[in-house]
Backbone as XML, in Angstrom:
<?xml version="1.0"?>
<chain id="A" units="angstrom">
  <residue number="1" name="UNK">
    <atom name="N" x="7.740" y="0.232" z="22.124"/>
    <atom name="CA" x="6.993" y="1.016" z="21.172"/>
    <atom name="C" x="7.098" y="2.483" z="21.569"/>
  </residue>
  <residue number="2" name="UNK">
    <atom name="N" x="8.051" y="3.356" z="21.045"/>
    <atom name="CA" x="8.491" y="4.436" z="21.302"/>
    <atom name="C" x="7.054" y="5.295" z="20.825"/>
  </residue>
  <residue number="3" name="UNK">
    <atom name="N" x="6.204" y="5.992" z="21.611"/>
    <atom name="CA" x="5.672" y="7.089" z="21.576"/>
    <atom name="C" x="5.892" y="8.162" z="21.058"/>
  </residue>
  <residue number="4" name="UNK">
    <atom name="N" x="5.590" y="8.912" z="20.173"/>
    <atom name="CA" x="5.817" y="10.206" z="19.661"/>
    <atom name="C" x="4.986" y="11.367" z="20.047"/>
  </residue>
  <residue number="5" name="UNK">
    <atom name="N" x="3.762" y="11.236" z="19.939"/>
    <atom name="CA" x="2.736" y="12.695" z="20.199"/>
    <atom name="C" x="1.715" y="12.106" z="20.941"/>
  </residue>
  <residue number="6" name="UNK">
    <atom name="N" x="0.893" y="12.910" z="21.834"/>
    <atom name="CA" x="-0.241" y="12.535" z="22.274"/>
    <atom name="C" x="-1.389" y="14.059" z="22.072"/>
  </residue>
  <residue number="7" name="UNK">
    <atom name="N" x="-1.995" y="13.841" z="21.075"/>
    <atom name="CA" x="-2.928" y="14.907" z="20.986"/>
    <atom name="C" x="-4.596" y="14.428" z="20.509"/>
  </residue>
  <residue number="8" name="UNK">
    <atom name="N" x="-4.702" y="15.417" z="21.921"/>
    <atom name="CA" x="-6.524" y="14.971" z="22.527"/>
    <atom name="C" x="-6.871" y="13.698" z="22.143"/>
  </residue>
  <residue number="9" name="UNK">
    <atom name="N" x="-5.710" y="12.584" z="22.747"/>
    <atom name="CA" x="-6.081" y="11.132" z="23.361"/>
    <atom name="C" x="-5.806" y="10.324" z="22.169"/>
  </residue>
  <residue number="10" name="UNK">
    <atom name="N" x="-5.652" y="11.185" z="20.713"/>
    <atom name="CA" x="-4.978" y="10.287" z="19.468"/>
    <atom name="C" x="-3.044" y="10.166" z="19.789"/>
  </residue>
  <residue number="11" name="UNK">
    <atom name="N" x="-2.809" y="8.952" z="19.492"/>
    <atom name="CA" x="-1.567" y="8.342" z="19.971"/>
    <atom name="C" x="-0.623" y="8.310" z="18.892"/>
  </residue>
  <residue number="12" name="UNK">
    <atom name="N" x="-0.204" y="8.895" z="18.243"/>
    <atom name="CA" x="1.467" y="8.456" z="17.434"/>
    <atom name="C" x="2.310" y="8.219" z="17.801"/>
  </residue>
  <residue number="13" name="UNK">
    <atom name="N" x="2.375" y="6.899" z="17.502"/>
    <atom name="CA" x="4.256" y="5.890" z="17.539"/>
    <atom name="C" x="4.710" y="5.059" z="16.673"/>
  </residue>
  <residue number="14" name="UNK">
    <atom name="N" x="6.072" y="4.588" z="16.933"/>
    <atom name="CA" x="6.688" y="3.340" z="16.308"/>
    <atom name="C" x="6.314" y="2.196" z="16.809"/>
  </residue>
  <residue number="15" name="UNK">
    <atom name="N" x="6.532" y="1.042" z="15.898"/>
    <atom name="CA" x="6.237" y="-0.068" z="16.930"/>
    <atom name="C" x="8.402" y="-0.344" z="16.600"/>
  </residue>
  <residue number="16" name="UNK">
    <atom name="N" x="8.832" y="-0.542" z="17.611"/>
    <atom name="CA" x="10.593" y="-0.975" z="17.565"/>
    <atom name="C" x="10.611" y="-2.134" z="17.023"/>
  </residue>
  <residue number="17" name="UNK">
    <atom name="N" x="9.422" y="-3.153" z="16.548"/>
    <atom name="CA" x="9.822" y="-4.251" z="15.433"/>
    <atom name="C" x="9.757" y="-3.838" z="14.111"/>
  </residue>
  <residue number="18" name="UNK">
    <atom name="N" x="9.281" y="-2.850" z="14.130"/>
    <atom name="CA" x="8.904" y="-2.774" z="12.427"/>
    <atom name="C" x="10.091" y="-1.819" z="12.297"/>
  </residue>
  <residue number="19" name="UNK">
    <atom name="N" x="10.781" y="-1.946" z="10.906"/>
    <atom name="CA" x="11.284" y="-1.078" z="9.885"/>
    <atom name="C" x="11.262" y="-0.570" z="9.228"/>
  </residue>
  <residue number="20" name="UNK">
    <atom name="N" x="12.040" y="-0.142" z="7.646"/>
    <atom name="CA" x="11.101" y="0.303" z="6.798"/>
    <atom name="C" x="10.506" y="-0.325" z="6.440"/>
  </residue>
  <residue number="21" name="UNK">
    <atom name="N" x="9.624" y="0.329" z="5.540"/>
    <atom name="CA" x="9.742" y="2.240" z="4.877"/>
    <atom name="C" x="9.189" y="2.964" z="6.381"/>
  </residue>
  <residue number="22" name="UNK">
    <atom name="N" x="9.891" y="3.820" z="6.291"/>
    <atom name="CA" x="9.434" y="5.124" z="7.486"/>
    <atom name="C" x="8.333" y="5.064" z="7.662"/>
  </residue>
  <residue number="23" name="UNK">
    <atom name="N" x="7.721" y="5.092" z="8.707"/>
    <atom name="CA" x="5.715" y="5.263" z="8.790"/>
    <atom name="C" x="5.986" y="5.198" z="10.441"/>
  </residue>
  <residue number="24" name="UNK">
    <atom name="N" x="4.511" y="5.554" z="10.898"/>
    <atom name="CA" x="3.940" y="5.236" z="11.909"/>
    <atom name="C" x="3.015" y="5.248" z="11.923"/>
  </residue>
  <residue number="25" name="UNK">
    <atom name="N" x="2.116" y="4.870" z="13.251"/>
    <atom name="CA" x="0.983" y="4.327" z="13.655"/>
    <atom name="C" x="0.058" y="5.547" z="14.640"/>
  </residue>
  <residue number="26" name="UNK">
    <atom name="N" x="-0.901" y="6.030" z="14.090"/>
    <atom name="CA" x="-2.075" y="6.452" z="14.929"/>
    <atom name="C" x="-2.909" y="5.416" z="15.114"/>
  </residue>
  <residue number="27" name="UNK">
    <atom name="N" x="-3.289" y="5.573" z="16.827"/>
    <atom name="CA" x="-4.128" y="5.053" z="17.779"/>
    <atom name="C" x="-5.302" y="5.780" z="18.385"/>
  </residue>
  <residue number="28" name="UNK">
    <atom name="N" x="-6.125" y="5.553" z="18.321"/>
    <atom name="CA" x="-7.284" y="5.923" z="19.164"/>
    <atom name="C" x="-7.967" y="4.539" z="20.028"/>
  </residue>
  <residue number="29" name="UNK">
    <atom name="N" x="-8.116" y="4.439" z="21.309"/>
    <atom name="CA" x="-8.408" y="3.738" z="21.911"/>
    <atom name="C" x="-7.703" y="2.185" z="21.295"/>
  </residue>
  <residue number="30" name="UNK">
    <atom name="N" x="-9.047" y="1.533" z="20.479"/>
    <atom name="CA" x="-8.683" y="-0.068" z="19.922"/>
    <atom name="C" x="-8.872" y="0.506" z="18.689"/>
  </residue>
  <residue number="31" name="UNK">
    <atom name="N" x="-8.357" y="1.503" z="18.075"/>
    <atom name="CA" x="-8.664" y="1.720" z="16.825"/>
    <atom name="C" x="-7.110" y="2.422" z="16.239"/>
  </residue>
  <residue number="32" name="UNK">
    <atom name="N" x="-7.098" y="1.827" z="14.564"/>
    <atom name="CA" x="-5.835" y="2.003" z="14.333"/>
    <atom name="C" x="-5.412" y="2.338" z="12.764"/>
  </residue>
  <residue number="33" name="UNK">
    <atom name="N" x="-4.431" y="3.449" z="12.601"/>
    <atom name="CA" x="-4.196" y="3.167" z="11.246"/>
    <atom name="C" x="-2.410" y="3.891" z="10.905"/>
  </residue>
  <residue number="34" name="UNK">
    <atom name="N" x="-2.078" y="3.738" z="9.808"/>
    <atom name="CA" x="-0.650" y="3.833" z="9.695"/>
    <atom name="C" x="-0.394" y="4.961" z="8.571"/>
  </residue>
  <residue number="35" name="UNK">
    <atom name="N" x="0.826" y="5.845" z="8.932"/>
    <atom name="CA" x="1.250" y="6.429" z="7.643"/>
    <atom name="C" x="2.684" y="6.237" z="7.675"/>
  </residue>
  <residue number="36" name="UNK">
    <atom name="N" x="2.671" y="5.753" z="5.909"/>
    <atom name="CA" x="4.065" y="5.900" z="5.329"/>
    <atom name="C" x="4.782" y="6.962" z="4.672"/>
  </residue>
  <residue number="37" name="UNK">
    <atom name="N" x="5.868" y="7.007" z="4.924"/>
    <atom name="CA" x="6.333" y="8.403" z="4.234"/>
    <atom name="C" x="7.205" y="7.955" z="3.288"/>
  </residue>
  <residue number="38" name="UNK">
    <atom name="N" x="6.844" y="8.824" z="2.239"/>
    <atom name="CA" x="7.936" y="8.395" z="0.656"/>
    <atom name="C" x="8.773" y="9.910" z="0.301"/>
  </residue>
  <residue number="39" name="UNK">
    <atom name="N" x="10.203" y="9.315" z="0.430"/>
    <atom name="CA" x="10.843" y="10.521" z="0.310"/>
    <atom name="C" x="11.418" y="10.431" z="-1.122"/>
  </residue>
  <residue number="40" name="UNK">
    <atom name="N" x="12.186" y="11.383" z="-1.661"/>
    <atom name="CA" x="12.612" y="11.431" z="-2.136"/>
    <atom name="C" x="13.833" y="12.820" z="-2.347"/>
  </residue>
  <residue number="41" name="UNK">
    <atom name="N" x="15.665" y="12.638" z="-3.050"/>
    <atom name="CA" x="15.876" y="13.311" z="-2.385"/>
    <atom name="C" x="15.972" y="14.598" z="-1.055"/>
  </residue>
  <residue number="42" name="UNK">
    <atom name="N" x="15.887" y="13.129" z="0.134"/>
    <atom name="CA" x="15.651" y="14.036" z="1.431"/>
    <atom name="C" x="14.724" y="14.759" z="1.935"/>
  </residue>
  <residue number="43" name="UNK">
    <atom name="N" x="13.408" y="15.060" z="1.071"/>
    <atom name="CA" x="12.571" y="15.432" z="1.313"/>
    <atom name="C" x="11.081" y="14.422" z="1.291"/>
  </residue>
  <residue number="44" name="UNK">
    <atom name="N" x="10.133" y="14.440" z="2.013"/>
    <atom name="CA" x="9.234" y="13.646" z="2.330"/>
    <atom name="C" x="8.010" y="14.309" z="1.030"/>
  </residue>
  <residue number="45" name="UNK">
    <atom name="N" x="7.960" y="13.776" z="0.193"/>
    <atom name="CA" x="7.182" y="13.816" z="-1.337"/>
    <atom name="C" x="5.794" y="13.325" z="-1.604"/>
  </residue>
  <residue number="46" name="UNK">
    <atom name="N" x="5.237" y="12.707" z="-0.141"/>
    <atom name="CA" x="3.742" y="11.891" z="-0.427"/>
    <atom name="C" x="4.144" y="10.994" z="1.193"/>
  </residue>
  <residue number="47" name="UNK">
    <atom name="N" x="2.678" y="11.202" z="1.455"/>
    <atom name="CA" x="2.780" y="10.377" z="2.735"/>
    <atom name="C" x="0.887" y="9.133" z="2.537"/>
  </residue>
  <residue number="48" name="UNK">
    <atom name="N" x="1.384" y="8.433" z="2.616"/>
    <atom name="CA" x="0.366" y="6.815" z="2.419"/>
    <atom name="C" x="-0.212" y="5.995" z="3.295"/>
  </residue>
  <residue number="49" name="UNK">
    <atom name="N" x="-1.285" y="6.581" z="3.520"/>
    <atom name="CA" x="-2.119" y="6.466" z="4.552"/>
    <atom name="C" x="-2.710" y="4.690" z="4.320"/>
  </residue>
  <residue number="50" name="UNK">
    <atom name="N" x="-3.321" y="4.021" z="5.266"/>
    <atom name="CA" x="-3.577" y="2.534" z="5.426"/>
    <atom name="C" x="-4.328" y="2.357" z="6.703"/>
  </residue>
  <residue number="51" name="UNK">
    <atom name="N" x="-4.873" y="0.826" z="6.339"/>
    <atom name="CA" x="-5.648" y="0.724" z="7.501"/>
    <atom name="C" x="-4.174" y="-0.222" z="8.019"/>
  </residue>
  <residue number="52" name="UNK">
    <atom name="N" x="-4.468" y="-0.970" z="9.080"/>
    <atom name="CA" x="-3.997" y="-2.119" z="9.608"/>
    <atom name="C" x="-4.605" y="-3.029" z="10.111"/>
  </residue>
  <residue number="53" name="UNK">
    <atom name="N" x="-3.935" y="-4.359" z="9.354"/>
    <atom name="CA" x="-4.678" y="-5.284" z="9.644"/>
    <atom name="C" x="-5.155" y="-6.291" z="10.969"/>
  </residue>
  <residue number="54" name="UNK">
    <atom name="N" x="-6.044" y="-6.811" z="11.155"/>
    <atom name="CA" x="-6.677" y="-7.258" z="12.804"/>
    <atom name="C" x="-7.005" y="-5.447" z="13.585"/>
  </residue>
  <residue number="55" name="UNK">
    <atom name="N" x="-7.150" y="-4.172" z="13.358"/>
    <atom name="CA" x="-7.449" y="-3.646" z="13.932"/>
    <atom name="C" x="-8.069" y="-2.981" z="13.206"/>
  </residue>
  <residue number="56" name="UNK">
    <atom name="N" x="-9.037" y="-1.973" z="13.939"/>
    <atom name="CA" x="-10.691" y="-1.232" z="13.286"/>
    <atom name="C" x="-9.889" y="0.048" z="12.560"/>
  </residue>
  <residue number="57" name="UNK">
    <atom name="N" x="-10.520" y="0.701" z="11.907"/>
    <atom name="CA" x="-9.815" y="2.050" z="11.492"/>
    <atom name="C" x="-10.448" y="3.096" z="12.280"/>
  </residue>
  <residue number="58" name="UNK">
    <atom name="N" x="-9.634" y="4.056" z="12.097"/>
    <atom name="CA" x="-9.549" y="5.347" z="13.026"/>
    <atom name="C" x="-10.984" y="6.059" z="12.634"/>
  </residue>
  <residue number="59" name="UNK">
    <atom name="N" x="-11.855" y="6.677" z="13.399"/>
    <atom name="CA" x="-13.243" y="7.440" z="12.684"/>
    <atom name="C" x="-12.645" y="8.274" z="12.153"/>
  </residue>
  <residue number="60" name="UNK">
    <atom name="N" x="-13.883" y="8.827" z="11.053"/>
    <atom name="CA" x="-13.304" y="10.027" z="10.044"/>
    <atom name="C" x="-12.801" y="10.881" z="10.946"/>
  </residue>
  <residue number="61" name="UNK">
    <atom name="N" x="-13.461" y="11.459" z="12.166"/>
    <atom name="CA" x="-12.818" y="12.493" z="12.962"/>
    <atom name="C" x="-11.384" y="12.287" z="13.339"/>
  </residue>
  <residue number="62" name="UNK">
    <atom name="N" x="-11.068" y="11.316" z="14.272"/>
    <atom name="CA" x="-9.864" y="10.865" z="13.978"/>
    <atom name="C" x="-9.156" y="10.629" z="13.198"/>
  </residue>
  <residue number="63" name="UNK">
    <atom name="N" x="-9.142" y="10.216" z="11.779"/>
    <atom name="CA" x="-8.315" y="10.233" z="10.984"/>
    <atom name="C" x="-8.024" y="11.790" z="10.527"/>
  </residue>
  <residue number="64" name="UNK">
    <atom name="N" x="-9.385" y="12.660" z="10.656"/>
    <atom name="CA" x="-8.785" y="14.063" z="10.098"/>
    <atom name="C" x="-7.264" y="14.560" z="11.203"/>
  </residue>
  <residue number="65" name="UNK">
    <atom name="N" x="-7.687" y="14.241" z="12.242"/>
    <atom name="CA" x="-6.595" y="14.388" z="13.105"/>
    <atom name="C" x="-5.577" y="14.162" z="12.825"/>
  </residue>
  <residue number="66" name="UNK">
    <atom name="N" x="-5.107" y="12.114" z="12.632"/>
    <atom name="CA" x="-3.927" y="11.922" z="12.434"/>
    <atom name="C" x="-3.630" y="12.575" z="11.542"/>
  </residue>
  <residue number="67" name="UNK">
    <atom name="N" x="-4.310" y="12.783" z="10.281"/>
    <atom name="CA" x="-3.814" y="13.726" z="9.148"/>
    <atom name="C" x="-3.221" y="14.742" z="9.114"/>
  </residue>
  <residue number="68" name="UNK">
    <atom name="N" x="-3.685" y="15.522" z="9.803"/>
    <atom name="CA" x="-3.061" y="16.829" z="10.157"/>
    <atom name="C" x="-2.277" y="16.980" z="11.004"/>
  </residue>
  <residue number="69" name="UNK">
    <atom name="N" x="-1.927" y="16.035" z="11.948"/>
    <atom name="CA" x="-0.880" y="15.973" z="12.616"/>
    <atom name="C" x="0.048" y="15.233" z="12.158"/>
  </residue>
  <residue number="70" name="UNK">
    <atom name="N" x="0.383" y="14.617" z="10.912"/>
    <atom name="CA" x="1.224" y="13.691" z="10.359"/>
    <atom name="C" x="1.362" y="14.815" z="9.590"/>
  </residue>
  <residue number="71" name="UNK">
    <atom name="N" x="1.149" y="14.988" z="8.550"/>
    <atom name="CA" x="1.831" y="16.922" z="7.926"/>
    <atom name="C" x="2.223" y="17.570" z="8.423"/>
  </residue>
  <residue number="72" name="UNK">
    <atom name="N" x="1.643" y="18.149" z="9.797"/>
    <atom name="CA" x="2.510" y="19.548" z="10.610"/>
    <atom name="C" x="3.680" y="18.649" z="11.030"/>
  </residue>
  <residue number="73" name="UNK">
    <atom name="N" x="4.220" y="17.650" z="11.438"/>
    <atom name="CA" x="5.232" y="17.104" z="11.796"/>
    <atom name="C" x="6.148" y="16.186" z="11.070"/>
  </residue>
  <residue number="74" name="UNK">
    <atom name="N" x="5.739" y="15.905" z="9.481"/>
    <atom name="CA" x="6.257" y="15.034" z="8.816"/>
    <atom name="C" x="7.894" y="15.169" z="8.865"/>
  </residue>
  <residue number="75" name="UNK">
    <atom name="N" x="8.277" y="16.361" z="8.634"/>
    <atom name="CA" x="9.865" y="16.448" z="8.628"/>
    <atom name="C" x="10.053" y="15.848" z="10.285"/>
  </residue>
  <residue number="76" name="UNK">
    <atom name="N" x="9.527" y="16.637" z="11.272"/>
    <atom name="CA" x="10.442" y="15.905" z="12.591"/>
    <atom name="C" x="10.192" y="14.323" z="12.718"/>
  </residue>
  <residue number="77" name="UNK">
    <atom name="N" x="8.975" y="13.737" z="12.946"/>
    <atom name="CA" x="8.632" y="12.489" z="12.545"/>
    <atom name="C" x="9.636" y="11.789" z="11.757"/>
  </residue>
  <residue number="78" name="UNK">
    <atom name="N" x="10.597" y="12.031" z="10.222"/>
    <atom name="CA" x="11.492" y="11.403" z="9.837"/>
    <atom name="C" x="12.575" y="11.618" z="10.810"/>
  </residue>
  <residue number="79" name="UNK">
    <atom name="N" x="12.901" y="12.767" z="11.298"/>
    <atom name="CA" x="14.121" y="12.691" z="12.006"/>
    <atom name="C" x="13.768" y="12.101" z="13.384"/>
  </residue>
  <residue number="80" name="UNK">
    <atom name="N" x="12.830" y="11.916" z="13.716"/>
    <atom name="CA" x="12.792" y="11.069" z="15.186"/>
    <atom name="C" x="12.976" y="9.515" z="14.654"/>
  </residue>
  <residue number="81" name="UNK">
    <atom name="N" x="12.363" y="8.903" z="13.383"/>
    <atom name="CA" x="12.537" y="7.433" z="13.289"/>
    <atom name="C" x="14.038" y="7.146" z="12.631"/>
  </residue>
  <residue number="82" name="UNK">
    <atom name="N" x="14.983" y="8.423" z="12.081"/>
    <atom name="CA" x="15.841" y="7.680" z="12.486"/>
    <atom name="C" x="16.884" y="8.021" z="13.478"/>
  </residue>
  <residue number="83" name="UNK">
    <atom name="N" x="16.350" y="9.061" z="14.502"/>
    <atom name="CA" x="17.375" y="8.862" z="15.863"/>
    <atom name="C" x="16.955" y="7.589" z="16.589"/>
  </residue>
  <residue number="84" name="UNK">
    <atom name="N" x="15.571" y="7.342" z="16.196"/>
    <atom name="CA" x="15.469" y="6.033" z="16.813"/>
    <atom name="C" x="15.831" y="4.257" z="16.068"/>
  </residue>
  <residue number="85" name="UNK">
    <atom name="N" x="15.773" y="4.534" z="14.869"/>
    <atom name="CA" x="15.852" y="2.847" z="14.414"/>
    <atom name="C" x="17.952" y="3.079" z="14.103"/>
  </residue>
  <residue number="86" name="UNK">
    <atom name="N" x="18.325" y="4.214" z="13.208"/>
    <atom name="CA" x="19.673" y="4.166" z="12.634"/>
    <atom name="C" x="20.536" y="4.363" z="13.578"/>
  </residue>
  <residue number="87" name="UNK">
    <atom name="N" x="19.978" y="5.641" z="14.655"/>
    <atom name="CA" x="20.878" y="6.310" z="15.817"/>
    <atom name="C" x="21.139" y="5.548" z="17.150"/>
  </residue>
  <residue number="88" name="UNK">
    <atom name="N" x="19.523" y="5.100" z="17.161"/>
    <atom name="CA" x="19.644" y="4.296" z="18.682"/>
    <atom name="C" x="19.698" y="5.710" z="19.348"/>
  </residue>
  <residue number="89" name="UNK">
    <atom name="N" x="18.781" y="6.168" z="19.122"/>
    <atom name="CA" x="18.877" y="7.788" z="20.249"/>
    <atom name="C" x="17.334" y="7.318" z="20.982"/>
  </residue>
  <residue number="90" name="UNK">
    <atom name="N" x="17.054" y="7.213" z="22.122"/>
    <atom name="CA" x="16.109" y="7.533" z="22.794"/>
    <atom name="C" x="15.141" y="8.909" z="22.433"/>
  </residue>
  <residue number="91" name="UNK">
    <atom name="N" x="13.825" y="8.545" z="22.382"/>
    <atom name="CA" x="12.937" y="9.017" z="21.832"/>
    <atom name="C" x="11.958" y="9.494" z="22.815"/>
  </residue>
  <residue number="92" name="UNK">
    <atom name="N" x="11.885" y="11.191" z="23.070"/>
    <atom name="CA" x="10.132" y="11.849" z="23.906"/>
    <atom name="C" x="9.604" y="11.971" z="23.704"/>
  </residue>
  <residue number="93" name="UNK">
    <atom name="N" x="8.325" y="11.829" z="23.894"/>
    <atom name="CA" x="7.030" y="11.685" z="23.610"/>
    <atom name="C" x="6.756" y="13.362" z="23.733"/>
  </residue>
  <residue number="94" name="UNK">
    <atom name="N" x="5.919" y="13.727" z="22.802"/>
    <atom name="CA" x="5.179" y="14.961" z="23.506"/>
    <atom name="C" x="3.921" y="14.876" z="23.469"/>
  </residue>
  <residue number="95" name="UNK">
    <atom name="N" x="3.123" y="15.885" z="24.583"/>
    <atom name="CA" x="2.319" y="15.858" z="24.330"/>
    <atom name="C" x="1.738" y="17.432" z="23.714"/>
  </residue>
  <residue number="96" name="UNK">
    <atom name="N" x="0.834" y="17.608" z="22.881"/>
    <atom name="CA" x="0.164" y="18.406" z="22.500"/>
    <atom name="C" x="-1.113" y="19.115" z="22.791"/>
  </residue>
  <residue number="97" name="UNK">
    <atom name="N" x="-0.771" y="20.340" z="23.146"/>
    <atom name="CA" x="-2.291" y="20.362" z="23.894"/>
    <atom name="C" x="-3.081" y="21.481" z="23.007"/>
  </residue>
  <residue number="98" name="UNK">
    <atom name="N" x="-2.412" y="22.424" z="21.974"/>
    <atom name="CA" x="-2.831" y="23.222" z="21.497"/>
    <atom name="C" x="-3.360" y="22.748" z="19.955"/>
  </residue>
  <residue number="99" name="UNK">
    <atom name="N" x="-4.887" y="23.075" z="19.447"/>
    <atom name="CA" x="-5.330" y="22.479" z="18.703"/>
    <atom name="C" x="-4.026" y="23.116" z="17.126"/>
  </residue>
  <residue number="100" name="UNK">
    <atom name="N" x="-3.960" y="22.264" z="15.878"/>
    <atom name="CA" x="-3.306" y="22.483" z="14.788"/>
    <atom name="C" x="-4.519" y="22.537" z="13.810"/>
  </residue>
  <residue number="101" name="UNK">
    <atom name="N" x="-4.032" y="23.545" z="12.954"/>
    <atom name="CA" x="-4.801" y="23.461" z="11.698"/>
    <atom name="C" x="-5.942" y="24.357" z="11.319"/>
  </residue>
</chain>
């Protein structure tokens, strides 16, 4: 489960079983929820937020988070899932320490 961001303890990643449609997963502790991204010519056009199922959803505070950190990064976010699912490119995590938004 390739890691993407870690900002103030909220977690974005892939899980390497899942495929499409493009999305990932914010984590907070045991708490969880997913965004999908819908492109269209090449550009990311609406992103579709969800709970997931068997796990709690993210608090409003947290979700404002993933939110805003799934927008400031939506373009790199597509290009990291597919250096990772199409490329097979190894994937870094960053972490974030400076607040967005």
């Amino acid at each position: 489960m390739p890691k993407l961001y870690e900002y103030f303890g909220l977690i974005i990643l892939f899980y390497s079983n899942e495929h499409q449609p493009i999305h990932v997963h914010g984590k907070y502790q045991d708490r969880e929820n997913k965004a999908e991204f819908i492109i269209l010519d090449g550009k990311v056009t609406e992103i579709k937020y969800s709970s997931v199922r068997g796990k709690d959803p993210l608090t409003k505070n947290d979700m404002k988070k993933f939110k805003t950190l799934i927008e400031y990064f939506k373009d790199d976010i597509v290009q990291k899932w597919i250096d990772f699912f199409v490329l097979n490119k190894e994937i870094k995590a960053e972490k974030i320490t400076q607040k967005i938004g």
